[in-house]
C-alpha positions as CSV (number, residue, x, y, z in Angstrom):
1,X,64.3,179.0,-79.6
2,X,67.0,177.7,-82.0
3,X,66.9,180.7,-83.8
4,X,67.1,183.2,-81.0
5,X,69.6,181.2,-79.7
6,X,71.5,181.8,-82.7
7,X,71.2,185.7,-83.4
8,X,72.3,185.8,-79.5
9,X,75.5,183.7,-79.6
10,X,76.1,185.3,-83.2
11,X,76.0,189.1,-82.0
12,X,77.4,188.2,-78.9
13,X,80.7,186.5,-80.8
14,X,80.5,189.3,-83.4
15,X,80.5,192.3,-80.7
16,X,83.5,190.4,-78.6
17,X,85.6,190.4,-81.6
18,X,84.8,194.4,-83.0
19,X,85.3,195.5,-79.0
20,X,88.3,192.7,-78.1
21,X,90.1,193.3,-81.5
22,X,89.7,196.9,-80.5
23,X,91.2,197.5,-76.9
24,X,94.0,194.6,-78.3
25,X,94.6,197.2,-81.0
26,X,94.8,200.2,-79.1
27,X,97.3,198.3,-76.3
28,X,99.6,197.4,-79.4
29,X,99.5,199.4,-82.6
30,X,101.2,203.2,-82.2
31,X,98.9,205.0,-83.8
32,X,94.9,205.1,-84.6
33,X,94.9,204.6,-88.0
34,X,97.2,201.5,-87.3
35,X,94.4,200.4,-84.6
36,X,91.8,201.0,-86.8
37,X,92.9,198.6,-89.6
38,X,93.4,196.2,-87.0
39,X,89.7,196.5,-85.8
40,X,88.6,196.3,-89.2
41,X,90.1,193.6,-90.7
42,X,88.9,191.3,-87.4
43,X,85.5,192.7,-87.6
44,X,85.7,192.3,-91.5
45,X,87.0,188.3,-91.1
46,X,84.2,187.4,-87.8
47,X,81.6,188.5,-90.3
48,X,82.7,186.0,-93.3
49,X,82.8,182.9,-89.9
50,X,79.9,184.2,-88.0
51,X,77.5,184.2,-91.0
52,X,78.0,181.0,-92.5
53,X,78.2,179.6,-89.2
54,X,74.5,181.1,-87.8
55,X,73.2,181.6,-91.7
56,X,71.5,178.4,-91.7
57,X,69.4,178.3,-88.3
58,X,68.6,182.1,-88.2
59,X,69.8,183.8,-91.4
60,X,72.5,185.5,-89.2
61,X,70.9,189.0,-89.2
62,X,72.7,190.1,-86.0
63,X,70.7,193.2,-86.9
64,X,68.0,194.3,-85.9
65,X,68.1,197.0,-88.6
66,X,68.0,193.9,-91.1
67,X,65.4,191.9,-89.0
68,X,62.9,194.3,-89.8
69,X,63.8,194.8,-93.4
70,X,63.0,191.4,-93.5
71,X,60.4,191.3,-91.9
72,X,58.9,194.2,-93.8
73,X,59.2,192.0,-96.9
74,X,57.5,189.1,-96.0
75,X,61.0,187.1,-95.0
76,X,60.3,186.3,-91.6
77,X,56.7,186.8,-89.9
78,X,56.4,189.6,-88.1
79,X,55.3,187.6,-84.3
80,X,59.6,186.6,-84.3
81,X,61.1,190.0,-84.7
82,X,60.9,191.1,-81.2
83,X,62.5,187.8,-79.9
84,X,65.2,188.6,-82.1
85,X,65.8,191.9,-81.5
86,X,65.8,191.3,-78.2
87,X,68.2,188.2,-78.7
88,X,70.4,190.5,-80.6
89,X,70.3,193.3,-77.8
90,X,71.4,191.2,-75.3
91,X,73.9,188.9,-77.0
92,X,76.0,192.7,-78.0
93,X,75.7,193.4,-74.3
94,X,77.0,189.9,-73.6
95,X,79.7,190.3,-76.3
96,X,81.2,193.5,-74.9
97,X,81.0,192.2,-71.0
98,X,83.0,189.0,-72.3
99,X,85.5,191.1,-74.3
100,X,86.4,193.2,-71.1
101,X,86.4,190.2,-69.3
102,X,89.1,188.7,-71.6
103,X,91.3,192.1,-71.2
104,X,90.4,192.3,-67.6
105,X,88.4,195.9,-68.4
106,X,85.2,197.0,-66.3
107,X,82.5,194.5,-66.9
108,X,80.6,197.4,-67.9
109,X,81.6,201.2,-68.1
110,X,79.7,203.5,-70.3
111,X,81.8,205.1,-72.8
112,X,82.5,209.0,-72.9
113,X,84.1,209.0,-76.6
114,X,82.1,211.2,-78.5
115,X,81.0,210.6,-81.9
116,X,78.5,213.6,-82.5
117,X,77.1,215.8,-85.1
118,X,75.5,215.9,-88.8
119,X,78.5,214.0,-90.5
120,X,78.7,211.0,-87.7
121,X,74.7,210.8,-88.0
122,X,75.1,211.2,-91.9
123,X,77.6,208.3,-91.9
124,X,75.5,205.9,-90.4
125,X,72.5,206.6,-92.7
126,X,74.7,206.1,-95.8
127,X,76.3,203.0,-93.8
128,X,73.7,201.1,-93.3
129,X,72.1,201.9,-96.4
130,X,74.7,200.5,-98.1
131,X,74.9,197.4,-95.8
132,X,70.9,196.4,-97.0
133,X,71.6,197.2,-100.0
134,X,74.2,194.7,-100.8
135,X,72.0,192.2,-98.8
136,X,69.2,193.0,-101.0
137,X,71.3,193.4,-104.4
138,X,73.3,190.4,-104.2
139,X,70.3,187.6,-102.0
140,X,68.5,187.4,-105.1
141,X,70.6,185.6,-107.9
142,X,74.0,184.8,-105.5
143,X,72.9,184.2,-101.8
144,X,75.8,182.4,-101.0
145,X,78.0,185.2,-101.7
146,X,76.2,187.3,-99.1
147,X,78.4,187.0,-96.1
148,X,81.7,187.9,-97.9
149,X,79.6,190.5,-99.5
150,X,78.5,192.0,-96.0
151,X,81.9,191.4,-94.7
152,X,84.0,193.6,-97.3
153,X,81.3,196.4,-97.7
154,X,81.8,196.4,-93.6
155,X,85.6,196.6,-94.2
156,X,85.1,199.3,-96.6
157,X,82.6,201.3,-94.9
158,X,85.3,200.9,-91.7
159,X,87.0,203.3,-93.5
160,X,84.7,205.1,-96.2
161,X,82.5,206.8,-92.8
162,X,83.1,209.3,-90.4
163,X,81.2,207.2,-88.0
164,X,83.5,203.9,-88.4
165,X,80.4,202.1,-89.7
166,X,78.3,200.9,-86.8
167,X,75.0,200.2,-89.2
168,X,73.6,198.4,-86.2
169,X,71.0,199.7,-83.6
170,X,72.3,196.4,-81.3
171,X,76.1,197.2,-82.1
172,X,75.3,201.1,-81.2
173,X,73.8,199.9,-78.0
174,X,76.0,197.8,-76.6
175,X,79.1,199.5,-77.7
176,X,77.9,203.0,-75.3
177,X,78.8,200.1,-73.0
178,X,82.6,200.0,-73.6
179,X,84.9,203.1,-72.7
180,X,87.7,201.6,-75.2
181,X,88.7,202.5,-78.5
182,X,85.5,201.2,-79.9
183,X,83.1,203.1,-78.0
184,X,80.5,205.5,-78.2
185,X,79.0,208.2,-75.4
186,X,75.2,207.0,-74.3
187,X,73.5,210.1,-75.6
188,X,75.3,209.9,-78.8
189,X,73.9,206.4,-79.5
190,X,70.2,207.7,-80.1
191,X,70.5,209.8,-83.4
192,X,73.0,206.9,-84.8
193,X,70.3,204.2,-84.5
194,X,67.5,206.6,-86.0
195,X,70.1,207.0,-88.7
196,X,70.7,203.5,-89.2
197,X,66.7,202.3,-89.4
198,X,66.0,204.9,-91.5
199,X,69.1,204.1,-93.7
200,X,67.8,200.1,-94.0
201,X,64.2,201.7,-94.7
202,X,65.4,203.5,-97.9
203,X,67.4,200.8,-99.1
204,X,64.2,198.6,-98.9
205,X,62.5,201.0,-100.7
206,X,64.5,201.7,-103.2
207,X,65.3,197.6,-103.7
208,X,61.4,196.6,-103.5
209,X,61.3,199.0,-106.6
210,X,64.5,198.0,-108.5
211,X,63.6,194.5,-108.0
212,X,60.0,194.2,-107.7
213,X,60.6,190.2,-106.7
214,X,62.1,191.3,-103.9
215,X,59.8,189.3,-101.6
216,X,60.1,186.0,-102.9
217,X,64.2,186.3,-102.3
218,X,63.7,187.8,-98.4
219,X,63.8,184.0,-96.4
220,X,67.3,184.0,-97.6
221,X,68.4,187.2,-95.9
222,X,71.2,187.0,-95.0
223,X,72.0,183.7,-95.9
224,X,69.6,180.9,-97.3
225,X,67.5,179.5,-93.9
226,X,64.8,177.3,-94.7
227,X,63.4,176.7,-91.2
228,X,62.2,181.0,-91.9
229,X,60.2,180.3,-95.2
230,X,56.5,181.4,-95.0
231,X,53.7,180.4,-96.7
């Protein structure tokens, strides 16, 4: 319970700062690109404080894209992945209901900005793919570097994307919630989190066969949490 606890409160803090950072950004900055770097660099600095915080109980996945990487190598038994996908699910709800609470928004209003086509779904793939495999590259030999490694690929992909970078099925989800800057039309959300589990598959893939030790470094994904190891 500890641990579900943790990926709830931690996706729930992570999706009020990426959706409060953004309508705060839209109400001040004068342009998008302005607003944009705004979002980023608070998404970008909740990342570094959420993942050292929830590291240690739950490994701070937030993800359910990186839950099942995990899970796929042996990092955390299978029987606890739908308790935290559903933890995550419900803590980016919760996030983005308390982040229009704070700026006095709809609780809830599904968004109508569109983010469609082959590029946007393209983006994702190559956006989450890069998110595991800097998870994967660097949990191995310098686990404690993971969250500032997460945290600036984020940044960068902020900006590298056509999508924004939402690399995130939960994110996706909850941010089809939220008709503000950050948001993202319901029917739109489907092909994005195809894109983004199929984008964490091939990076396992590819890492399992780079590193074929992969699956003795997976308990510390994202960060080292001991409470996960396995037999």
């Amino acid at each position: 319970m500890r641990k579900l606890v943790s990926e709830a409160l931690g996706t729930a803090l992570l999706l009020a700062t990426v959706v409060g950072s953004g309508i705060m950004a839209e109400r001040l900055a004068d342009n998008e690109a302005l607003a944009l770097l705004a979002n980023t660099i608070a998404t970008g600095a909740a990342l570094v404080a959420l993942i050292l915080t929830f590291g240690p109980i739950s490994g701070a996945h937030f993800n359910p894209a990186v839950t099942l990487a995990d899970a796929s190598q042996r990092g955390l038994p299978w029987r606890e992945v739908p308790g935290y996908v559903v933890a995550q699910i419900a803590g980016s709800i919760a996030g983005v209901v308390l982040a229009h609470a704070m700026f006095g928004e709809p609780l809830i209003a599904a968004s109508t900005k569109v983010r469609v086509g082959f590029p946007q779904v393209l983006s994702e793939f190559v956006a989450t793919f890069g998110l595991v495999a800097v998870i994967w590259g660097c949990v191995r030999r310098r686990s404690d570097a993971v969250p500032f490694a997460v945290a600036a690929y984020i940044v960068a992909a902020y900006w590298f994307t056509a999508s924004t970078s939402f690399a995130n099925p939960a994110v996706t989800i909850a941010r089809s919630l939220t008709d503000t800057f950050t948001g993202i039309r319901p029917q739109d959300a489907p092909p994005f989190v195809v894109a983004q589990l199929l984008g964490a598959a091939a990076a396992t893939a590819l890492f399992r066969w780079l590193v074929p030790a992969l699956p003795a470094s997976a308990p510390d994904v994202v960060v080292p949490h001991p409470e996960n190891r396995t037999p």
